[in-house]
C-alpha positions in Angstrom: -4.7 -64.7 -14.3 -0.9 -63.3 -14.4 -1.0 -62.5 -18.0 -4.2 -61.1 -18.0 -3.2 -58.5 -14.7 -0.1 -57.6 -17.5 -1.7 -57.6 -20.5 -4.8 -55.0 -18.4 -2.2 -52.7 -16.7 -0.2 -52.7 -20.0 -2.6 -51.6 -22.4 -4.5 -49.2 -19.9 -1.3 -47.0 -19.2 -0.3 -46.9 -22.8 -3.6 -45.8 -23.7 -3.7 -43.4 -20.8 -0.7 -42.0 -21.5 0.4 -42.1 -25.3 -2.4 -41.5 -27.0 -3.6 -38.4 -25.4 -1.7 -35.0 -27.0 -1.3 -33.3 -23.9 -0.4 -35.6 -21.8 2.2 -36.7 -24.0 3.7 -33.6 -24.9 3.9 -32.7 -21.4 5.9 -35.7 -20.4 8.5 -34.9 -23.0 9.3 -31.4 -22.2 9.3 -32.6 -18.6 13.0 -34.6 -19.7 14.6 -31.2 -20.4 14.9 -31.3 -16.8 17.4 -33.6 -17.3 21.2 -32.6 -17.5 21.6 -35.4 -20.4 18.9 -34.3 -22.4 19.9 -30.4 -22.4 23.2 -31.6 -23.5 21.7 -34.2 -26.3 19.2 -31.6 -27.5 21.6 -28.4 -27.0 23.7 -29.8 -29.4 20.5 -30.9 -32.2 20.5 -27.4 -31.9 23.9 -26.2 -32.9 23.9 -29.0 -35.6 21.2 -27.1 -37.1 22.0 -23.8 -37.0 25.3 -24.8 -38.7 23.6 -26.3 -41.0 21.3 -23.8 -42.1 24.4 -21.4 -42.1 27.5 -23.4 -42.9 29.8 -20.0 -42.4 28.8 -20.3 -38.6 30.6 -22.7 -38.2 33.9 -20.9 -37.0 31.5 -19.2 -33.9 30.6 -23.0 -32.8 31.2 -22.2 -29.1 29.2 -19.4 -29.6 26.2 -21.4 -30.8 26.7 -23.9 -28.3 26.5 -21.4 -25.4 23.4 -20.2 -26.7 22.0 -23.4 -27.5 22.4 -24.6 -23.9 21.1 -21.4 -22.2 17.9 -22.0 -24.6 17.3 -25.4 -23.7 17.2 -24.4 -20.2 14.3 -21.3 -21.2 10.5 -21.7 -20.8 10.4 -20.3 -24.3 11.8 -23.6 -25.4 9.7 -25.6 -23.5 6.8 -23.7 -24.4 7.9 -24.1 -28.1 8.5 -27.8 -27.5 5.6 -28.5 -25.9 3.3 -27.2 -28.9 5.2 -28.7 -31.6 5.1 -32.1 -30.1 1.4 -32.2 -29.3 1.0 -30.8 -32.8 2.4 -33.5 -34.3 1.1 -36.2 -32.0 -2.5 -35.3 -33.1 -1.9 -35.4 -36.2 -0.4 -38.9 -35.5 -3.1 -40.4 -33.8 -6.4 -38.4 -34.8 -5.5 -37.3 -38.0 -3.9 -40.9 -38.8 -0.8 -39.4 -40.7 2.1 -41.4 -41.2 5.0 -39.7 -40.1 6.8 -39.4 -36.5 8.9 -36.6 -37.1 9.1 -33.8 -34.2 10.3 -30.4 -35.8 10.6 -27.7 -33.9 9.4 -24.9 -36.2 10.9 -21.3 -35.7 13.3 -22.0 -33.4 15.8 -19.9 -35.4 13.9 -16.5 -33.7 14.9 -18.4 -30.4 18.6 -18.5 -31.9 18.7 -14.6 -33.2 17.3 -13.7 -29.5 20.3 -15.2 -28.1 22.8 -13.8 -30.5 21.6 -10.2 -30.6 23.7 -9.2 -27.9 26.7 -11.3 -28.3 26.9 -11.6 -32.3 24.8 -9.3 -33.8 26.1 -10.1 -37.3 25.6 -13.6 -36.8 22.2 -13.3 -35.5 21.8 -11.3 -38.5 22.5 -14.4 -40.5 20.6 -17.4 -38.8 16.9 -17.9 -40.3 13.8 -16.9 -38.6 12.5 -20.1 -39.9 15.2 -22.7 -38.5 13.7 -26.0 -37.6 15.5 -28.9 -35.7 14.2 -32.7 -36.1 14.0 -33.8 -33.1 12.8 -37.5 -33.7 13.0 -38.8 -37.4 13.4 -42.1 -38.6 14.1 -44.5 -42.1 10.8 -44.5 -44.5 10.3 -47.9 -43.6 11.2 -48.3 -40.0 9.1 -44.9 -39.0 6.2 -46.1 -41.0 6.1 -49.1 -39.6 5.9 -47.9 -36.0 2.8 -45.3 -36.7 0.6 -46.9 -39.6 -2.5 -46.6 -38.6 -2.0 -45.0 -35.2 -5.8 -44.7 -34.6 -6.8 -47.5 -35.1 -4.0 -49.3 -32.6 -5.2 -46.5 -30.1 -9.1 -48.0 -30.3 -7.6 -51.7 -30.0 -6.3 -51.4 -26.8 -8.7 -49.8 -25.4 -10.7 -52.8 -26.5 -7.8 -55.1 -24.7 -7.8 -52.8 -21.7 -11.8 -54.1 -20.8 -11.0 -57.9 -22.5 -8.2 -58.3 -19.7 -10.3 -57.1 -17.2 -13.0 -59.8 -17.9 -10.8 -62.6 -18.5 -9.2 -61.6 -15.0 -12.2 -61.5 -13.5 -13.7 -64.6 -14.6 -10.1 -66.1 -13.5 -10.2 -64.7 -10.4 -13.9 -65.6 -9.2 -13.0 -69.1 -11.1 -9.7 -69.5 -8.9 -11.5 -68.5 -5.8 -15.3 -70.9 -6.6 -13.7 -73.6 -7.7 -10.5 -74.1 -4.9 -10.8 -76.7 -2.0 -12.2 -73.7 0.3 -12.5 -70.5 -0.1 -9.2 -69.5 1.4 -7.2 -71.6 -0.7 -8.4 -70.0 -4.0 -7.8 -66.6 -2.2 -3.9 -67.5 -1.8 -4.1 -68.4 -5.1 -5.6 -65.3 -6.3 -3.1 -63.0 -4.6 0.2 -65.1 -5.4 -1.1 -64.7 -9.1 -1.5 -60.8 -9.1 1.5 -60.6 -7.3 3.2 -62.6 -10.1 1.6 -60.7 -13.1 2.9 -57.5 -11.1 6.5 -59.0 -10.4 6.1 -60.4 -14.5 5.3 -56.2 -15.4 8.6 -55.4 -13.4 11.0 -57.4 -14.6 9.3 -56.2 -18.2 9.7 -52.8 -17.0 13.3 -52.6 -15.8 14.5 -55.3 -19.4 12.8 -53.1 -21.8 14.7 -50.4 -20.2 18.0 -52.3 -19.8 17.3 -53.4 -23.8 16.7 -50.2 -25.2 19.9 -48.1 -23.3 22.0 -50.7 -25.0 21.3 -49.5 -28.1 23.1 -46.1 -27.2 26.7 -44.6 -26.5 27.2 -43.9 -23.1 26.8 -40.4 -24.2 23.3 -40.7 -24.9 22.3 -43.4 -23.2 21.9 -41.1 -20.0 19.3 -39.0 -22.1 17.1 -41.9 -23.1 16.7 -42.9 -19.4 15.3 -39.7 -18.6 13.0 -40.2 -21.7 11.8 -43.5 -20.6 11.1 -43.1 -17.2 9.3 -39.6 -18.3 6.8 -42.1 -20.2 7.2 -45.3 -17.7 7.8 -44.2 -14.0 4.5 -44.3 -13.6 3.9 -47.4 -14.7 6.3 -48.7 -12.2 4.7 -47.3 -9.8 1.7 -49.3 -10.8 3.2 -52.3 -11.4 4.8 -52.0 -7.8 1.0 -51.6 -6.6 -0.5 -54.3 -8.0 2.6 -56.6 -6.4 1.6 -55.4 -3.1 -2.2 -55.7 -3.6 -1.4 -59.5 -4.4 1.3 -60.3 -1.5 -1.3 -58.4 1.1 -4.2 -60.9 0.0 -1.6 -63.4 -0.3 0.0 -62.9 3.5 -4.0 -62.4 4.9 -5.2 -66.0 4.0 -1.9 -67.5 4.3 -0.6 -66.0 7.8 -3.3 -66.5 10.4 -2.5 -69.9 11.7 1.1 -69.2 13.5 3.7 -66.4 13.3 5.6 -66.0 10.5 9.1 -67.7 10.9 11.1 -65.3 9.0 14.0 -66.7 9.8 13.3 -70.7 8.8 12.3 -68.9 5.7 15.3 -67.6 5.0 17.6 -70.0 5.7 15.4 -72.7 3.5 15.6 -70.0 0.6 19.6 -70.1 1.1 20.0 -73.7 1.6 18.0 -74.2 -1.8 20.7 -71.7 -3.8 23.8 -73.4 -2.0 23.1 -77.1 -1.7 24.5 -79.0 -4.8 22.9 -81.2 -6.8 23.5 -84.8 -6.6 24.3 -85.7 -10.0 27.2 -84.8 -12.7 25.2 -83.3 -15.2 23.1 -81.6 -12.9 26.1 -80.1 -10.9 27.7 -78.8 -14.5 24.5 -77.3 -15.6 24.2 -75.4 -12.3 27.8 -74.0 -12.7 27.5 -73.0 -16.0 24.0 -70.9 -15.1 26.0 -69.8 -12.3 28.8 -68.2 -14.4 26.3 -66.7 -17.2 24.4 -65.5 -13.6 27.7 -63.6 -12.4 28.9 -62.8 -15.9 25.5 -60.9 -16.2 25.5 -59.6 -13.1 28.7 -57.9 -13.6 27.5 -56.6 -16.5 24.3 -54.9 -15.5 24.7 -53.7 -12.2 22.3 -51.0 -11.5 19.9 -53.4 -12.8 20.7 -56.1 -10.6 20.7 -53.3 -7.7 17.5 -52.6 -8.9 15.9 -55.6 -8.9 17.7 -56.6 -5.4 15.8 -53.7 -4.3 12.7 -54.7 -5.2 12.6 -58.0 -4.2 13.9 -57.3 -1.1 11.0 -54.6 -0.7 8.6 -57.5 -1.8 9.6 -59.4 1.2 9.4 -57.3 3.5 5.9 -55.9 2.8 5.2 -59.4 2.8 6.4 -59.9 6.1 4.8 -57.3 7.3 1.4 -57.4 6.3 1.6 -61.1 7.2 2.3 -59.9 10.8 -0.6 -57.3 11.0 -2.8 -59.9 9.2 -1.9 -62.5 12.0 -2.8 -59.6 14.9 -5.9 -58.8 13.9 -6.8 -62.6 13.7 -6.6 -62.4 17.4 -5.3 -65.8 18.8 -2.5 -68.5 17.0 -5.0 -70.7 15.1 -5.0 -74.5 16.2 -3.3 -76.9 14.6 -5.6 -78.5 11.8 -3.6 -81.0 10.7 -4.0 -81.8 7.0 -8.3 -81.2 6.3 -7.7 -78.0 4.7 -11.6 -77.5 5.4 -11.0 -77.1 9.1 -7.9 -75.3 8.8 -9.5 -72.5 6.7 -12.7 -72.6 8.9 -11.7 -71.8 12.1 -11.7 -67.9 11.9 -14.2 -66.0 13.5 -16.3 -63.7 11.7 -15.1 -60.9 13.7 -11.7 -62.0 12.9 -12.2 -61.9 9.1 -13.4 -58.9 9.4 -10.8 -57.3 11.4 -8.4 -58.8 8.6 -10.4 -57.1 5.8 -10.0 -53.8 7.8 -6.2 -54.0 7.9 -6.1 -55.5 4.3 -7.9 -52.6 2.9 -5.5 -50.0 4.9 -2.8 -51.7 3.0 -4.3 -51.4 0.3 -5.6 -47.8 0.4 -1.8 -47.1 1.0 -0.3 -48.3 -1.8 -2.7 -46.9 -3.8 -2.8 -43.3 -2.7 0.8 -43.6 -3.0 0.7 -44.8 -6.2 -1.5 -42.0 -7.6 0.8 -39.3 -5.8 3.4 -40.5 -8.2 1.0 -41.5 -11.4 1.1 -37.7 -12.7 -0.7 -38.5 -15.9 0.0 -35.0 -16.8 2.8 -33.2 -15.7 2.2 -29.0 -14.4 2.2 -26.4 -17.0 5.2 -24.6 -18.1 6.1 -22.6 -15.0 7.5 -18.7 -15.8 8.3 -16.5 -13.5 5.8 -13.6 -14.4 3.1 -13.0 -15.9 3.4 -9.3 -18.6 6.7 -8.6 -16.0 5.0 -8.7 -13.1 4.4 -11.7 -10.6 1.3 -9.7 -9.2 -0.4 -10.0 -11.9 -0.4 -13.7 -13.1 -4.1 -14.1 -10.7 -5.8 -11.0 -12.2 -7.9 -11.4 -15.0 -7.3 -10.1 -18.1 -9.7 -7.0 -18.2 -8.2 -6.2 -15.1 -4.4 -5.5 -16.5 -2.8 -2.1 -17.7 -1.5 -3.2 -21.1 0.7 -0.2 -22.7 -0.7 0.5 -26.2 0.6 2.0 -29.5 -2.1 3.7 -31.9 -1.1 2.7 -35.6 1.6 0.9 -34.1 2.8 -0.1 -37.6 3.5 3.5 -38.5 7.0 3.5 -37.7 10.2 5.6 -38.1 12.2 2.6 -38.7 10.3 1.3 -41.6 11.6 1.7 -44.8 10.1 4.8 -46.7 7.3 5.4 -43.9 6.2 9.2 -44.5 4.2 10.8 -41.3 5.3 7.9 -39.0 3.4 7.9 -35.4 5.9 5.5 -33.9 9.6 5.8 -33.2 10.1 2.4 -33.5 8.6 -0.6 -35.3 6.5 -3.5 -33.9 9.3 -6.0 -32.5 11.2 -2.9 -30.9 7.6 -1.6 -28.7 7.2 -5.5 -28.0 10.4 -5.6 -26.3 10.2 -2.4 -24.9 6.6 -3.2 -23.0 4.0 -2.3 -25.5 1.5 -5.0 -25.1 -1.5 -3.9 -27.4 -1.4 -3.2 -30.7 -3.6 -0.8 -32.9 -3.0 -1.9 -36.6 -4.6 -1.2 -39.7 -4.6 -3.6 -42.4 -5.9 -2.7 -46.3 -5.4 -4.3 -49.7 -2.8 -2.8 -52.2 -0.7 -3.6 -54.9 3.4 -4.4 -54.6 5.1 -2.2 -57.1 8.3 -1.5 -58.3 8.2 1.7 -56.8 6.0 1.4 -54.0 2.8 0.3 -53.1 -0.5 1.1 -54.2 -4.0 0.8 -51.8 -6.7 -0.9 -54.1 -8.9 1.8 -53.2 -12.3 0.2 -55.0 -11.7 -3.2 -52.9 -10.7 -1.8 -50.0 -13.4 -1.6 -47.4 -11.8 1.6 -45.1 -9.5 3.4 -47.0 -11.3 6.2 -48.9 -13.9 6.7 -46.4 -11.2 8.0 -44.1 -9.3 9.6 -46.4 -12.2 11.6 -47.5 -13.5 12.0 -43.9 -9.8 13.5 -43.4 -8.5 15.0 -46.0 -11.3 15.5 -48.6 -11.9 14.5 -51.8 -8.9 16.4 -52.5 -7.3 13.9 -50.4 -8.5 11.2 -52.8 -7.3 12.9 -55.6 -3.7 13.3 -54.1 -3.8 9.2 -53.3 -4.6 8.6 -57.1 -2.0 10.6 -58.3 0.7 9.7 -56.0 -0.3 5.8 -57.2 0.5 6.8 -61.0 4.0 8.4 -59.9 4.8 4.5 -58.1 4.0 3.5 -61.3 0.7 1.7 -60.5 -2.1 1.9 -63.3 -4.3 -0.3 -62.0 -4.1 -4.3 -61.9 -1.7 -6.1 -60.6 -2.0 -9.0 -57.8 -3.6 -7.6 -54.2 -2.4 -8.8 -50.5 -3.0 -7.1 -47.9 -0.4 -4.6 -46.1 -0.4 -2.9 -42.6 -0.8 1.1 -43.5 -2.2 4.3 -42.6 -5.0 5.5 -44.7 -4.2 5.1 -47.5 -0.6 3.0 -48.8 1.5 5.0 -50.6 3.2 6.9 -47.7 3.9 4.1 -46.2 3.7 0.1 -45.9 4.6 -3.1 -44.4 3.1 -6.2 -45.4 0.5 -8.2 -43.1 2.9 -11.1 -42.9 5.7 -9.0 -41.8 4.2 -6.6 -39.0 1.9 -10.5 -37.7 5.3 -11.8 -38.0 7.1 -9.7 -35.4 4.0 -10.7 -33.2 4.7 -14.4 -33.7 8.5 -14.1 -32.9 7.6 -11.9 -29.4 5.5 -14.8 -28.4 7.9 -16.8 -29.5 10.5 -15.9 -27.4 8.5 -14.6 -24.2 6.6 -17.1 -22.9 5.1 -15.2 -20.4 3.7 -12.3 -22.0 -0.1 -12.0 -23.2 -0.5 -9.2 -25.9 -4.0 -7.8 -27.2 -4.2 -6.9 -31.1 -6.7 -4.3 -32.2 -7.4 -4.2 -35.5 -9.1 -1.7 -37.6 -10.1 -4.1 -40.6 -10.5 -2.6 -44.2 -10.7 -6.2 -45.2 -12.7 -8.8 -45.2 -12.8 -11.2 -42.1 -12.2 -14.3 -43.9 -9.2 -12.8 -45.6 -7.8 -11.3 -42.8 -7.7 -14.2 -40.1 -6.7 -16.6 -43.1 -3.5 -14.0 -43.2 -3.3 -14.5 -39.2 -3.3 -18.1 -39.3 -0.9 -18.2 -42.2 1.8 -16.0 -40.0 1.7 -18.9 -37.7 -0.3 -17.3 -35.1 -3.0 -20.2 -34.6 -1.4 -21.4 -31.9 -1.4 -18.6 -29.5 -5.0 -17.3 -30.3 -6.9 -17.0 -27.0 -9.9 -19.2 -27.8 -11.8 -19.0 -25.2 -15.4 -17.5 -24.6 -15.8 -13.3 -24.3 -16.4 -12.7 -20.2 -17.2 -12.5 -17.4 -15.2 -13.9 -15.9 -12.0 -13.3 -18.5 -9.4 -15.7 -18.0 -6.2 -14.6 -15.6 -3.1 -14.1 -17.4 -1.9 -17.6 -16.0 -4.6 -19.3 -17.2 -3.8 -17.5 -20.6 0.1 -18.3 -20.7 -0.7 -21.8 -19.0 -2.7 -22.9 -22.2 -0.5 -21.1 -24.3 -3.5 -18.9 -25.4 -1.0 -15.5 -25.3 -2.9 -13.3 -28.1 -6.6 -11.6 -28.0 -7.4 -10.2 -31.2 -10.3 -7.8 -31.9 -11.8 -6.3 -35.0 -13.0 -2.2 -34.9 -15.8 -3.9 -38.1 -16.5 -7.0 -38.9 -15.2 -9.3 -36.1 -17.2 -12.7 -34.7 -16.2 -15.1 -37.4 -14.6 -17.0 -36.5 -14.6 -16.8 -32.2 -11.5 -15.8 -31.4 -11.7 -12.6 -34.1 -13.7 -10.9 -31.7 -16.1 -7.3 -31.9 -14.0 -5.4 -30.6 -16.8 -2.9 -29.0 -19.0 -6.2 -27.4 -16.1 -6.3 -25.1 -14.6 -2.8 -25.4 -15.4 0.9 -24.5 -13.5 3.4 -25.3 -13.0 7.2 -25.3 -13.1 9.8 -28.0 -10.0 10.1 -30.5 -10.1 13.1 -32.4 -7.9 16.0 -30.4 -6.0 18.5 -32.3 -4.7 20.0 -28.7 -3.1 19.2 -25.7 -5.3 21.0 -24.4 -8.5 18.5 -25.1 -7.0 15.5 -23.4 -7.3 17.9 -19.9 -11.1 17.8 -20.7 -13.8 15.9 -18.7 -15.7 15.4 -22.3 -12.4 13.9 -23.6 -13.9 10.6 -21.3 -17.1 11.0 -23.3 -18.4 7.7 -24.2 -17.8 6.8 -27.8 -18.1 3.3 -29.5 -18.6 0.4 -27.2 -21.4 -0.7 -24.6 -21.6 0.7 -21.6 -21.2 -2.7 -19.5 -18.1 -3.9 -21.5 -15.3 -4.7 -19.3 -12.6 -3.3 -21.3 -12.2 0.2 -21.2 -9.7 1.9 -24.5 -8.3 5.6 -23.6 -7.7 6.9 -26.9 -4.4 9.0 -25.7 -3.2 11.2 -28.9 -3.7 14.6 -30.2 -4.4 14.1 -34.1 -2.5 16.5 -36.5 -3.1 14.5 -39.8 -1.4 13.9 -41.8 1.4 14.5 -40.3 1.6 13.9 -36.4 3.9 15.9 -34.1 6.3 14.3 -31.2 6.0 17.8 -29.6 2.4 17.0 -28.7 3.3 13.9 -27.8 5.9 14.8 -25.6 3.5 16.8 -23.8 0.3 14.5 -23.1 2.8 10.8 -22.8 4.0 13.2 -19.3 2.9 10.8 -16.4 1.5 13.4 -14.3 -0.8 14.3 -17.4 -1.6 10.6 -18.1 -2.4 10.0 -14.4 -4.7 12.9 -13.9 -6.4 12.2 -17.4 -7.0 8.3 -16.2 -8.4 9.4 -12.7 -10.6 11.8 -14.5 -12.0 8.9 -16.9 -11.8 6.6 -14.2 -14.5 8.7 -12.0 -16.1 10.0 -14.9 -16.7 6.5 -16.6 -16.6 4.6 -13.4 -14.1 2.2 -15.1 -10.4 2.4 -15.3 -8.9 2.1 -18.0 -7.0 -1.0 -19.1 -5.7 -0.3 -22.5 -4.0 3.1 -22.8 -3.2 3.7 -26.8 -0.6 6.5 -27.6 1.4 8.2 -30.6 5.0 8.1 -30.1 5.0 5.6 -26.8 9.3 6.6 -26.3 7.9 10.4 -24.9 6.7 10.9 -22.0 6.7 7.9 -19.7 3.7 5.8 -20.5 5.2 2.6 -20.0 5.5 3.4 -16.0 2.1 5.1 -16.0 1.1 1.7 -16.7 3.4 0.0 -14.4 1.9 2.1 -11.4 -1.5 1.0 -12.5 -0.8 -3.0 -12.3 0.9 -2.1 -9.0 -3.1 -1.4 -7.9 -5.2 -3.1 -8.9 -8.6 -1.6 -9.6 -11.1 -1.1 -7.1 
């Protein structure tokens, strides 16, 4: 009966607990709670990055500094916390054998940290640096995972064999006793000795596997056990108590408990002598390994002291309310056992049943108060900067907006830019949606060409802008790159057409990865005008290392809140102008969206009430896109700019939609975002919330 309440309990919590992704992964970023583990990993951390850039190595304190404030950042845990569940599904559903924790990336982590401090240095650590957290030999890690799956179906096939056999042990202990009461004491004394069996287990395993360590770490891989066994303490400690209350009810009723005879027979037992030599040497020699141990593993023996002398006393104590609600001191029975176990009243059982189950109920409630399966999400302070908004849903937050935001200044050999600054520089500066254009070209040695006959938008709107003149002009700037046709294609962020400018996909999706990244808390929307083909261009998205942060979800209403979004670590909503809907989360951009018109060549315009004309979009979409610019192709001016980015301008244009439309609107897309003050337009809007 004792092996099967251990062998039940065991295999239920590991199952419970190590086998499901997020629960797992949760319980080990809860350890970087843990002084110890900060340290431990903090210096992982520096290892690596010295590693990776062995020059470093003179600017160690500096690293370490970092290190430890980064350990200590919900970017981290965030980071920690996807990696590991990562890797345990790949472990235990896809059944690969490896148990290797790499924290991919965390070099953007490490440049964030030394931008300010070491520039040059930050300069020189990878974007790409990964730290292995948990690796082991070939053989020895193999050995532990090999077919992980499978071991996760046995024990759920243990969990319900232990149950039976302890059942049929139980109801056989109970039918085939003396009398029924006897084969109930024996029932409890045995879950209370599988539970006591569990502890002692619990607190060796623990002992065993902390002496495998320095001092140093050993401090760390308590916290990392009792991340994954507390609970099952807990447990352990509540199936003890369920066994000494049924033990102490059918064992207590016939007179009060002498705790003190009790006692002193327990102490006589440990002091008396035995009568014989050999007997007397054997005990001192058990005595001396007893002491020798003792000394040796004090907080475990202060432990366990604890424990049993918590045992007791519950025992004591529900023996005392079991004998109370029996009403009157049973008589004396002398030795039948049947008479002795017969002479409660039914009311009197009854009333010990009640108090029984009380017991009961209480150690299991508290039990489950401390049995957090899953530990809370990764808790950050706001939600896009503001506290306010973490409860609002998502079509109900101002998000700052950048049209063409890849058409930059501050890339190289970017002709007509729109944007003072490139992608990671709006991200930082509040810029939370993105307006980018991706088309196919060709990498050449003196620029890059658009593959105008495969891509999908490019001479439509050059002709729609410039004319077939235009067209002309794009062909004969491609011949003075050097392009002649051929070549391989990819797929580069540009405006209209390539040649006056390029980044490549990777690069400008890259800057979004290492935002989200580093910022933990911040939810960013990507619109994307696509001249490509869907299946290439979310193939590109996932290959930047976006996957992760894709908001998933369904299209609303309801949308989730921002929380919801950072709690699941869904941070980016990606739409397509085209062809979006395959797969989900590459949404249609106007089945959700509304938007204004965008073609102004004034200031002027933007004062209009038709400039809130409806445009593309359904008129019940919840979003609502003010297209904000004055469009002087091909060349756009920072003077106009400068003059509709004014916040009184942009606040009387967004009441004026707002009434107009009957929807405020939530996305606010400009040319050169640095003039004007859009960024606090759109902090006064999230300060109210719409109506």
């Amino acid at each position: 009966m004792a092996a099967a309440v251990l062998v039940g309990a065991l295999s239920a919590y590991i199952d419970e607990t190590l086998f499901d992704s997020r629960t797992f992964s949760n319980r080990a970023v809860s350890v970087l709670d843990n002084d110890a583990v900060q340290a431990e990993l903090a210096n992982a951390i520096t290892d690596a990055a010295i590693d990776e850039v062995p020059n470093a190595v003179a600017a160690r304190p500096l690293l370490q500094s970092v290190s430890e404030g980064l350990v200590r950042s919900t970017a981290l845990q965030s980071l920690l916390r996807q990696g590991i569940e990562d890797v345990h599904a790949t472990v235990v559903v896809g059944n690969q054998d490896t148990l290797t924790v790499t924290l991919e990336n965390i070099g953007t982590l490490i440049r964030s940290g030394l931008q300010t401090a070491a520039p040059k240095l930050a300069d020189q650590v990878s974007r790409k640096l990964n730290v292995n957290l948990l690796a082991g030999d070939d053989g020895a890690t193999l050995g532990l995972v090999v077919d992980a799956a499978q071991l996760h179906r046995d024990l759920r096939a243990i969990r319900w064999v232990a149950l039976a056999v302890g059942l049929l042990a139980a109801f056989g202990s109970v039918g085939l006793a003396a009398t029924r009461l006897t084969g109930l004491r024996r029932l409890g004394r045995a879950i209370a000795g599988g539970g006591v069996l569990g502890l002692l287990a619990w607190f060796a395993g623990r002992s065993m596997l902390v002496g495998h360590f320095d001092d140093t770490t050993a401090a760390a891989v308590v916290a990392v056990y009792d991340a994954f066994a507390a609970d099952l303490m807990t447990w352990l400690l509540v199936v003890t108590g369920a066994g000494l209350v049924l033990t102490a009810g059918v064992s207590s009723t016939r007179e009060p408990l002498d705790v003190a005879a009790l006692s002193s027979r327990a102490w006589r037992r440990l002091v008396t002598a035995p009568s014989s030599t050999a007997a007397r040497a054997a005990r001192a020699v058990l005595l001396v390994a007893a002491g020798l141990w003792i000394l040796a593993n004090r907080d475990l023996v202060l432990d366990l002291t604890a424990l049993a002398v918590g045992g007791f006393v519950v025992y004591v104590g529900a023996a005392e309310l079991m004998r109370l609600a029996a009403g009157a001191v049973r008589v004396d029975a002398g030795t039948d056992p049947a008479r002795s176990d017969a002479d409660l009243s039914g009311g009197a059982l009854a009333r010990i049943g009640l108090v029984g189950i009380a017991l009961l109920g209480t150690f299991v409630a508290l039990g489950v108060g401390a049995n957090d399966e899953e530990t809370p999400p990764i808790e950050v302070d706001t939600c896009n900067g503001s506290i306010e908004l973490c409860d609002r849903s998502l079509e109900q937050v101002a998000f700052a907006g950048t049209h063409n935001s890849m058409s930059a200044a501050t890339y190289d050999n970017w002709f007509f830019a729109q944007q003072e600054k490139g992608i990671t520089q709006q991200l930082d500066d509040g810029i939370r949606a993105l307006l980018i254009d991706p088309h196919y070209a060709v990498q050449t040695s003196m620029g890059v060409a658009t593959d105008l006959e495969k891509d999908t938008g490019s001479r439509a709107k050059i002709e729609a802008g410039l004319g077939p003149d235009g067209v002309a002009a794009a062909e004969a700037l491609r011949k003075q790159i050097g392009y002649e046709g051929g070549g391989k294609t990819e797929i580069f962020l540009c405006h209209a057409f390539c040649e006056v400018g390029a980044i490549t996909f990777q690069q400008g999706l890259g800057e979004i990865r290492d935002f989200l990244l580093a910022n933990p808390g911040e939810v960013v929307i990507v619109s994307i005008e696509d001249a490509t083909q869907p299946a290439d261009t979310t193939a590109e998205i996932e290959k930047a290392g976006l996957g992760g942060f894709l908001y998933r979800g369904p299209n609303g209403p309801p949308w989730p809140t921002l929380r919801e979004l950072i709690d699941s670590n869904q941070r980016l909503v990606v739409m397509a102008e085209r062809d979006g809907g395959d797969p989900e989360w590459y949404r249609r951009q106007f089945a959700v969206t509304q938007e204004t018109p965008f073609s102004f060549s004034r200031p002027e315009q933007l004062e209009r009430p038709s400039s809130c004309d409806p445009n593309r979009g359904l008129a019940n979409a919840q979003f609502f896109l003010l297209n904000h610019w004055v469009d002087t192709s091909p060349a756009p001016r920072p003077t106009n700019a400068k003059i509709v980015n004014k916040r009184q301008f942009l606040l009387d244009r967004i009441e004026m939609c707002e009434q107009i439309r009957g929807l405020r609107p939530n996305i606010i897309a400009v040319d050169f975002y640095r003039e004007g003050d859009v960024l606090g337009v759109v902090d006064e809007l999230n300060r109210t919330p719409p109506g």
